[in-house]
Biopython code that builds the backbone (N, CA, C, O; Angstrom):
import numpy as np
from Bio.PDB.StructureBuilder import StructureBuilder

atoms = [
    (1, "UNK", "N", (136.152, 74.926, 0.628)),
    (1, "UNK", "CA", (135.067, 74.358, -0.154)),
    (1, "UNK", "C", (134.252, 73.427, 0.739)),
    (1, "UNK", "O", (134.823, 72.629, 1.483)),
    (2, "UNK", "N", (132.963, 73.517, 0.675)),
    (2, "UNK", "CA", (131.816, 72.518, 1.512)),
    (2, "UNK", "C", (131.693, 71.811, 0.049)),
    (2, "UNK", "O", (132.230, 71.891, -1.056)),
    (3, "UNK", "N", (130.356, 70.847, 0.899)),
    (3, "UNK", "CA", (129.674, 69.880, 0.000)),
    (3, "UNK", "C", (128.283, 70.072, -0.179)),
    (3, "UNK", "O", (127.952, 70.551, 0.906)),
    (4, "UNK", "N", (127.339, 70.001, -0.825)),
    (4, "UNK", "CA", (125.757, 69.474, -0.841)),
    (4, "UNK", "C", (125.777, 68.082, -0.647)),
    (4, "UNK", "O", (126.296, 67.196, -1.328)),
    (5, "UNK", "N", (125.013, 68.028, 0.576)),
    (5, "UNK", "CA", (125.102, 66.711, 0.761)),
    (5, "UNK", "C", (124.143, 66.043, 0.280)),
    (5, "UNK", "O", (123.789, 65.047, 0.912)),
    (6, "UNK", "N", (123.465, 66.384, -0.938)),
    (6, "UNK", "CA", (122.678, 65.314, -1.666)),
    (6, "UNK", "C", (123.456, 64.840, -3.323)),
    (6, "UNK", "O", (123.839, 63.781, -3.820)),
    (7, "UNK", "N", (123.406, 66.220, -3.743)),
    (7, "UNK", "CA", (124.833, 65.665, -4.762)),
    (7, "UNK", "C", (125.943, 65.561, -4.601)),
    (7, "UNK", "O", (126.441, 64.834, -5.461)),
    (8, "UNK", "N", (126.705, 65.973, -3.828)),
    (8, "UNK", "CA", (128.479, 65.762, -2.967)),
    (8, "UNK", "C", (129.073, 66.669, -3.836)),
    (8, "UNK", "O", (130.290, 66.796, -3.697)),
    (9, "UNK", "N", (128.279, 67.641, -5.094)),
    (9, "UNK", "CA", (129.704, 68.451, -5.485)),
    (9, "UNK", "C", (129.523, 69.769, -4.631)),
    (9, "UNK", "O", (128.542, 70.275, -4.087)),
    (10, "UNK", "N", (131.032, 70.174, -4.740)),
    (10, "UNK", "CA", (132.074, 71.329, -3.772)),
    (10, "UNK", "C", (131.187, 72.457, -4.163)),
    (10, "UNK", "O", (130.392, 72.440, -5.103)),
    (11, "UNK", "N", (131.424, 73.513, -3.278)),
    (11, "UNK", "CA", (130.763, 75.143, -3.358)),
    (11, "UNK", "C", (131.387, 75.708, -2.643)),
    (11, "UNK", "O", (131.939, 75.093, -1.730)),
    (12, "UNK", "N", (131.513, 76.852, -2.755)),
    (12, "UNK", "CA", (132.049, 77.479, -1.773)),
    (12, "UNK", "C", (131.158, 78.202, -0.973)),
    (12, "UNK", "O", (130.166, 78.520, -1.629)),
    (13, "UNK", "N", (131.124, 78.575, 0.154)),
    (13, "UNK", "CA", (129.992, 78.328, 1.594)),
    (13, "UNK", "C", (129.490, 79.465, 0.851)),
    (13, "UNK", "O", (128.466, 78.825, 0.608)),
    (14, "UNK", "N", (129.284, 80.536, 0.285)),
    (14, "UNK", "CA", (128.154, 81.563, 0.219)),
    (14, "UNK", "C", (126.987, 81.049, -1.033)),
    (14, "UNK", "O", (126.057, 81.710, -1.497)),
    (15, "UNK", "N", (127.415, 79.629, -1.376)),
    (15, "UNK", "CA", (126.531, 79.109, -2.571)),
    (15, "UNK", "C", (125.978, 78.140, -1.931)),
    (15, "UNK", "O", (125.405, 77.357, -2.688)),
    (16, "UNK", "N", (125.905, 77.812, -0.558)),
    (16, "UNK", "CA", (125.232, 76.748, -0.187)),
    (16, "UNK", "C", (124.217, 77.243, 0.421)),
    (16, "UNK", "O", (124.212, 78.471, 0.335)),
    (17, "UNK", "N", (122.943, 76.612, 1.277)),
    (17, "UNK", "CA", (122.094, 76.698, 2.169)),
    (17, "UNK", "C", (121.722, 75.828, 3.223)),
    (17, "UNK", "O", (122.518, 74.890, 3.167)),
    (18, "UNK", "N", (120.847, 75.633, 4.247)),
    (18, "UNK", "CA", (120.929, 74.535, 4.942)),
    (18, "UNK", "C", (119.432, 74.440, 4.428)),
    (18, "UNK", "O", (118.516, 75.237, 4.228)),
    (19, "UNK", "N", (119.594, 73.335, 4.333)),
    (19, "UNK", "CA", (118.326, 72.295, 4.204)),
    (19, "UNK", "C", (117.777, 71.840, 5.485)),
    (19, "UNK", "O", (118.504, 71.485, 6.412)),
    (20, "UNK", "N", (116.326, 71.850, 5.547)),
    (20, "UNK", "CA", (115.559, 70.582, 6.805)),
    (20, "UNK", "C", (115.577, 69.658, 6.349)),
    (20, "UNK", "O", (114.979, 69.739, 5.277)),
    (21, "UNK", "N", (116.001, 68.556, 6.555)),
    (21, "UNK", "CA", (115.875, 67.285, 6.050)),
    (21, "UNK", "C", (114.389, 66.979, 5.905)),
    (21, "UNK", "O", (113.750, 66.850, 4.861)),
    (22, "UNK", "N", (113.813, 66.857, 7.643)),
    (22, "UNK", "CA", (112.633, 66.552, 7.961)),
    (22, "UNK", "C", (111.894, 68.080, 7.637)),
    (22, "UNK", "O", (111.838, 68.793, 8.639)),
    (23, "UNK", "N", (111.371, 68.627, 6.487)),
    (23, "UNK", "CA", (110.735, 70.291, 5.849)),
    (23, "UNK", "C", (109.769, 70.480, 7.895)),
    (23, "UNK", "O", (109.113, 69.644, 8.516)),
    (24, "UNK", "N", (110.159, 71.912, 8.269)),
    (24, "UNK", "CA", (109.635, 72.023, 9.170)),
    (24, "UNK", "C", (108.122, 72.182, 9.013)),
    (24, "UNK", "O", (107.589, 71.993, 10.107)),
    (25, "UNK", "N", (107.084, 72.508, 7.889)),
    (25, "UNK", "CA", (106.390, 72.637, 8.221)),
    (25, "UNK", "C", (105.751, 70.796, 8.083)),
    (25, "UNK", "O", (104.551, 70.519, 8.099)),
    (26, "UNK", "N", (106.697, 69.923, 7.974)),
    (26, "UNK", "CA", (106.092, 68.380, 8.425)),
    (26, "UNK", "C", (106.721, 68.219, 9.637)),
    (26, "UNK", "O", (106.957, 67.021, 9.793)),
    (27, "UNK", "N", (107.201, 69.059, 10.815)),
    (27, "UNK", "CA", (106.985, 68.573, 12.007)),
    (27, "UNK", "C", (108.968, 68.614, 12.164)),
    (27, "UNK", "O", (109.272, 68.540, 13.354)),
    (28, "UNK", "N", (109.938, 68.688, 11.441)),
    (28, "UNK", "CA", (111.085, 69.033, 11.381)),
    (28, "UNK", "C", (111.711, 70.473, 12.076)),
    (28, "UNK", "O", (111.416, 71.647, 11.850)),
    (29, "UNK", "N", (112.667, 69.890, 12.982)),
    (29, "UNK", "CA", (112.920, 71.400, 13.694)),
    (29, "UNK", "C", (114.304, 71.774, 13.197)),
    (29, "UNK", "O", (114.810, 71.274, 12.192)),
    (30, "UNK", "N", (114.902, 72.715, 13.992)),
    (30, "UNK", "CA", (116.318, 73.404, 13.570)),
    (30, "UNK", "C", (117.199, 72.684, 14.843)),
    (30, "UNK", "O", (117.624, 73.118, 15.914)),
    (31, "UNK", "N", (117.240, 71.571, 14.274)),
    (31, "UNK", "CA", (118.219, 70.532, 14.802)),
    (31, "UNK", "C", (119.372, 70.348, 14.238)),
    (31, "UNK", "O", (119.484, 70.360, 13.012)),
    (32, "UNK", "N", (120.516, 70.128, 15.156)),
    (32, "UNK", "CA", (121.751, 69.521, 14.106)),
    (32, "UNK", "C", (121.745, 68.597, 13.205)),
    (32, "UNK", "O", (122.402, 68.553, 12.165)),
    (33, "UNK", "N", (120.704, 67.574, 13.773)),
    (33, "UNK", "CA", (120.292, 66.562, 13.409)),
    (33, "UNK", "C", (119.283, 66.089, 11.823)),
    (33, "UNK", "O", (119.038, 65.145, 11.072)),
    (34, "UNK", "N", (119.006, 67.476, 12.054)),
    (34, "UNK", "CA", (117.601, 67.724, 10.820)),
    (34, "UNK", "C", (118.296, 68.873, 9.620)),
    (34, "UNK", "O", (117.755, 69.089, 8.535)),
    (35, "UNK", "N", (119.377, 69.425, 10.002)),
    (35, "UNK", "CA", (119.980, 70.158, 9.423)),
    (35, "UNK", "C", (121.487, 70.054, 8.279)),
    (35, "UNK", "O", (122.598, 69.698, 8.672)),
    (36, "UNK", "N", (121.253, 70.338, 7.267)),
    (36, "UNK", "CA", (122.305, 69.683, 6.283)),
    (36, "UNK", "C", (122.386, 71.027, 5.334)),
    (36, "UNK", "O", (121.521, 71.898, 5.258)),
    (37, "UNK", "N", (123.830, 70.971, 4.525)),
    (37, "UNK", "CA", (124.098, 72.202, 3.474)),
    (37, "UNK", "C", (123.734, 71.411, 2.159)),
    (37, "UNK", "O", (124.030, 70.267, 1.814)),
    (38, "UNK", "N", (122.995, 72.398, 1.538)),
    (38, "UNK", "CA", (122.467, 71.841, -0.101)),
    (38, "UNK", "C", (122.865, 72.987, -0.800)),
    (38, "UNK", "O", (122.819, 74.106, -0.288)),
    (39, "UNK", "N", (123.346, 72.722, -2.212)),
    (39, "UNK", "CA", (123.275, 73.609, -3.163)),
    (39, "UNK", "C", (121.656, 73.935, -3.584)),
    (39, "UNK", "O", (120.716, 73.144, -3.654)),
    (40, "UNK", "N", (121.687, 75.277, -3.816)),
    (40, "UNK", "CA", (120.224, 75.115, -4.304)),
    (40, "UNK", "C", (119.840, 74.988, -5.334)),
    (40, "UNK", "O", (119.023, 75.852, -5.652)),
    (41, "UNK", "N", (120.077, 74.199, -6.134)),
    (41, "UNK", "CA", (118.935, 73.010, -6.990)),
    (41, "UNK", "C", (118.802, 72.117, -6.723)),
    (41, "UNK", "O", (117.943, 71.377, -7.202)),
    (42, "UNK", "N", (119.834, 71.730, -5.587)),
    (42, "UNK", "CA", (118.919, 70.374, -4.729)),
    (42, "UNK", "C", (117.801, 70.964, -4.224)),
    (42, "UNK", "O", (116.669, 70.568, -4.502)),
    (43, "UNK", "N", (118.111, 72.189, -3.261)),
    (43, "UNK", "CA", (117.379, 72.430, -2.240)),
    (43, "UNK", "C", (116.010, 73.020, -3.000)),
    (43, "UNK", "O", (115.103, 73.726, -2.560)),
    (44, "UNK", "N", (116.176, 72.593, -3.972)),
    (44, "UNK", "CA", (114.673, 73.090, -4.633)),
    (44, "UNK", "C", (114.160, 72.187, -5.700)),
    (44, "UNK", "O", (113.182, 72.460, -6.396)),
    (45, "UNK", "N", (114.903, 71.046, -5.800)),
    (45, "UNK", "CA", (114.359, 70.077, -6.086)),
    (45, "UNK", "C", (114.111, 69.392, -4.908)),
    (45, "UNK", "O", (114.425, 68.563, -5.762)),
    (46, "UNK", "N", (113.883, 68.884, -3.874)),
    (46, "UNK", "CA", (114.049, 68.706, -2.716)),
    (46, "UNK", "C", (112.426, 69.191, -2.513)),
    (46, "UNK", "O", (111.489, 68.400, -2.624)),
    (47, "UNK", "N", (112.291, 70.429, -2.241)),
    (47, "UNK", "CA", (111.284, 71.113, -1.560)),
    (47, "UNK", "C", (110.917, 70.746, -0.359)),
    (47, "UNK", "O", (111.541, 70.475, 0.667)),
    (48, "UNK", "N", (109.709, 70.782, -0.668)),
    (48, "UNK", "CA", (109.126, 70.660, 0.831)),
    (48, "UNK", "C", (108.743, 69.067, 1.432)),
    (48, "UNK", "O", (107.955, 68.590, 2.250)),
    (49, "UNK", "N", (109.688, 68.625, 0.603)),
    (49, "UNK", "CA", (109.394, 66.904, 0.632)),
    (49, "UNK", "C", (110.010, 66.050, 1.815)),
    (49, "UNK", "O", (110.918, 66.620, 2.421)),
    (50, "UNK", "N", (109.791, 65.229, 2.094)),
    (50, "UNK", "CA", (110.602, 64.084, 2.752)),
    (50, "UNK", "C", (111.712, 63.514, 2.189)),
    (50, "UNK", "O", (111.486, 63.333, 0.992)),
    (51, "UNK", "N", (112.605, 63.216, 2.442)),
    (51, "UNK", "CA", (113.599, 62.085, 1.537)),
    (51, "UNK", "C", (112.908, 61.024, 0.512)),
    (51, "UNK", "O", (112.957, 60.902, -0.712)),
    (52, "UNK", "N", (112.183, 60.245, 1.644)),
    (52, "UNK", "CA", (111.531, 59.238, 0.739)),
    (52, "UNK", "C", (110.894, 59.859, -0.293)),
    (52, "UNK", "O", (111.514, 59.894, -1.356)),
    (53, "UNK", "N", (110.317, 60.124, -0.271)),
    (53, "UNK", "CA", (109.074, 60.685, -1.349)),
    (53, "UNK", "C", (110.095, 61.721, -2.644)),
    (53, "UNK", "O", (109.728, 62.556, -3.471)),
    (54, "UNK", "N", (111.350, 61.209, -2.325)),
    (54, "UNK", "CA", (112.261, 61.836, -3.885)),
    (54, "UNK", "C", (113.112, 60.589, -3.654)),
    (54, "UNK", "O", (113.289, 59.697, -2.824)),
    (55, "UNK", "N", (113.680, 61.154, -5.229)),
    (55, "UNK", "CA", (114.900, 59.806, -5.300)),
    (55, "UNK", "C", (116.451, 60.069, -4.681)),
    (55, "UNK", "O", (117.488, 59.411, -4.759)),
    (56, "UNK", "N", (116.121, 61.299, -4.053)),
    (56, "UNK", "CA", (117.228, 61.806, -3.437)),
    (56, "UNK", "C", (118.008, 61.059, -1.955)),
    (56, "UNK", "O", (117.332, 60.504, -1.088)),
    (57, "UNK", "N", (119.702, 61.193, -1.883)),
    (57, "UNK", "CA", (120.002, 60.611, -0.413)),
    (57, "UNK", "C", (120.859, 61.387, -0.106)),
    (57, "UNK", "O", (121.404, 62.209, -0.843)),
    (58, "UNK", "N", (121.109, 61.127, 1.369)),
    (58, "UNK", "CA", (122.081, 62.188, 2.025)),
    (58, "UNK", "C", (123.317, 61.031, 1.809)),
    (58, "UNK", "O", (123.275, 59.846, 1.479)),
    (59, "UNK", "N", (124.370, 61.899, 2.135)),
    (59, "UNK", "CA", (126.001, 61.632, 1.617)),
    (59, "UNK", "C", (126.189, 60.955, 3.089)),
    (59, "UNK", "O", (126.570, 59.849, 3.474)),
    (60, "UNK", "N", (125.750, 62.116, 3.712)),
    (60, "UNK", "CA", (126.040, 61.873, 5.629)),
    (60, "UNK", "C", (125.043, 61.805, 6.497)),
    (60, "UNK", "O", (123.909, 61.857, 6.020)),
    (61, "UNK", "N", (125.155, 61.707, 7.591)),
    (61, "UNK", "CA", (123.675, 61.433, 8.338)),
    (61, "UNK", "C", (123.876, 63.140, 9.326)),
    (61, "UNK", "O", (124.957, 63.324, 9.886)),
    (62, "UNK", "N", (123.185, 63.823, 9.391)),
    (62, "UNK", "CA", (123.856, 65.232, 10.264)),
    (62, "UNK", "C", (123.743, 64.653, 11.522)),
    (62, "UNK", "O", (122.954, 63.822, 11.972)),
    (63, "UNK", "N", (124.594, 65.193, 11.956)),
    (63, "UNK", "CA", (124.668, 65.357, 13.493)),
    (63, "UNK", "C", (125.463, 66.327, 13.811)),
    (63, "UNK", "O", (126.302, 66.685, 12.985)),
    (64, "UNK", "N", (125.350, 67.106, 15.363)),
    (64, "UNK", "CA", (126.295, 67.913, 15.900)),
    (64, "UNK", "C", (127.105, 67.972, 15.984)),
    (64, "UNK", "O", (127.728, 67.216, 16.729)),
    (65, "UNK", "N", (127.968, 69.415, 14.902)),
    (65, "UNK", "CA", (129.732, 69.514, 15.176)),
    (65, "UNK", "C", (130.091, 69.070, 16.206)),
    (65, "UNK", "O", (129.251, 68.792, 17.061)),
    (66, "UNK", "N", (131.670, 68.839, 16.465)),
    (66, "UNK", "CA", (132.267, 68.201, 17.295)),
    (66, "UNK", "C", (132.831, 69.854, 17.587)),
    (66, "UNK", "O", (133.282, 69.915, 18.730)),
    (67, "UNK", "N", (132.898, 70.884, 17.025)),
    (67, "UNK", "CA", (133.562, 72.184, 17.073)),
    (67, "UNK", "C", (132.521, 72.926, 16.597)),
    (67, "UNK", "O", (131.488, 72.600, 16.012)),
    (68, "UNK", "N", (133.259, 74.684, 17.174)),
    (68, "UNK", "CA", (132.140, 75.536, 16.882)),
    (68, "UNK", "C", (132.608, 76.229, 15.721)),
    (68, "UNK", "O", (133.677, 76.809, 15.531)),
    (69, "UNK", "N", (131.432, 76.033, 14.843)),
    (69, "UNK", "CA", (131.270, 75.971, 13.295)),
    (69, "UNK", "C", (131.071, 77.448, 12.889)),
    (69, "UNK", "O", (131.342, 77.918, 11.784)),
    (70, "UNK", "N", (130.490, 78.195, 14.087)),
    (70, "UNK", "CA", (130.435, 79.855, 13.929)),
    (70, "UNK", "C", (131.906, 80.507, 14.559)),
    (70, "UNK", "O", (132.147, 81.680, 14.847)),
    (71, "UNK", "N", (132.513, 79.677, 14.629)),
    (71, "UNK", "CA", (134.093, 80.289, 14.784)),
    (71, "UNK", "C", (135.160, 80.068, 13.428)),
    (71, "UNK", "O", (136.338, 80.424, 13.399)),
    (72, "UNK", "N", (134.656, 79.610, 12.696)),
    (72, "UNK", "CA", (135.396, 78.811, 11.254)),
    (72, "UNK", "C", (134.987, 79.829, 10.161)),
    (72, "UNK", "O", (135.710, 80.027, 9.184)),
    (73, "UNK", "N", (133.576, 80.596, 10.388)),
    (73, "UNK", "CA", (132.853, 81.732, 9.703)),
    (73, "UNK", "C", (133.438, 83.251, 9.495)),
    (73, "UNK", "O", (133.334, 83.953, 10.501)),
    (74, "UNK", "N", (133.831, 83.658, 8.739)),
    (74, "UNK", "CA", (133.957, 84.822, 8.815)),
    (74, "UNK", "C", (133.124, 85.928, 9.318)),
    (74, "UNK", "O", (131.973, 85.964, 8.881)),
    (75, "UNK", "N", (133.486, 86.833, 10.152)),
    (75, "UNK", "CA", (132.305, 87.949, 10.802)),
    (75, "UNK", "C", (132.069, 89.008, 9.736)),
    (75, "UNK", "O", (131.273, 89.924, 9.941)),
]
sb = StructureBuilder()
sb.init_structure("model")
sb.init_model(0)
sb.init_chain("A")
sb.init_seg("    ")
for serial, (resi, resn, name, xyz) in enumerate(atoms, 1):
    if name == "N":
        sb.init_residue(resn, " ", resi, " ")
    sb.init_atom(name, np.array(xyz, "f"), 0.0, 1.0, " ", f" {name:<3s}", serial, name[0])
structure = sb.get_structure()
């Protein structure tokens, strides 16, 4: 089970998505950093917004696995 890291409840990974924190088309890239798993009704309440500009917060701050996360994945 993962998390959405804007509401913190559990999913199991084929119900999640990754979110841009920073929406790329405001200048947000495919960073570890910019990159987080949302259920999607966050991720669509969310949209194409900034953090600020919702009443929404992250659980965690992303940053780069410490491990490789496409080895934990099923092929």
């Amino acid at each position: 089970m993962y998390r959405c890291q804007y509401c913190y409840n559990k999913f199991h990974q084929n119900k999640l998505t990754l979110d841009h924190v920073i929406p790329k088309s405001r200048g947000g890239g495919k960073t570890w950093e910019n990159l987080v798993t949302s259920c999607n009704p966050c991720n669509q309440k969310k949209g194409d917004k900034r953090l600020s500009e919702t009443s929404m917060k992250l659980f965690k701050v992303p940053t780069m696995p410490k491990y490789n996360v496409f080895r934990t994945k099923p092929h």
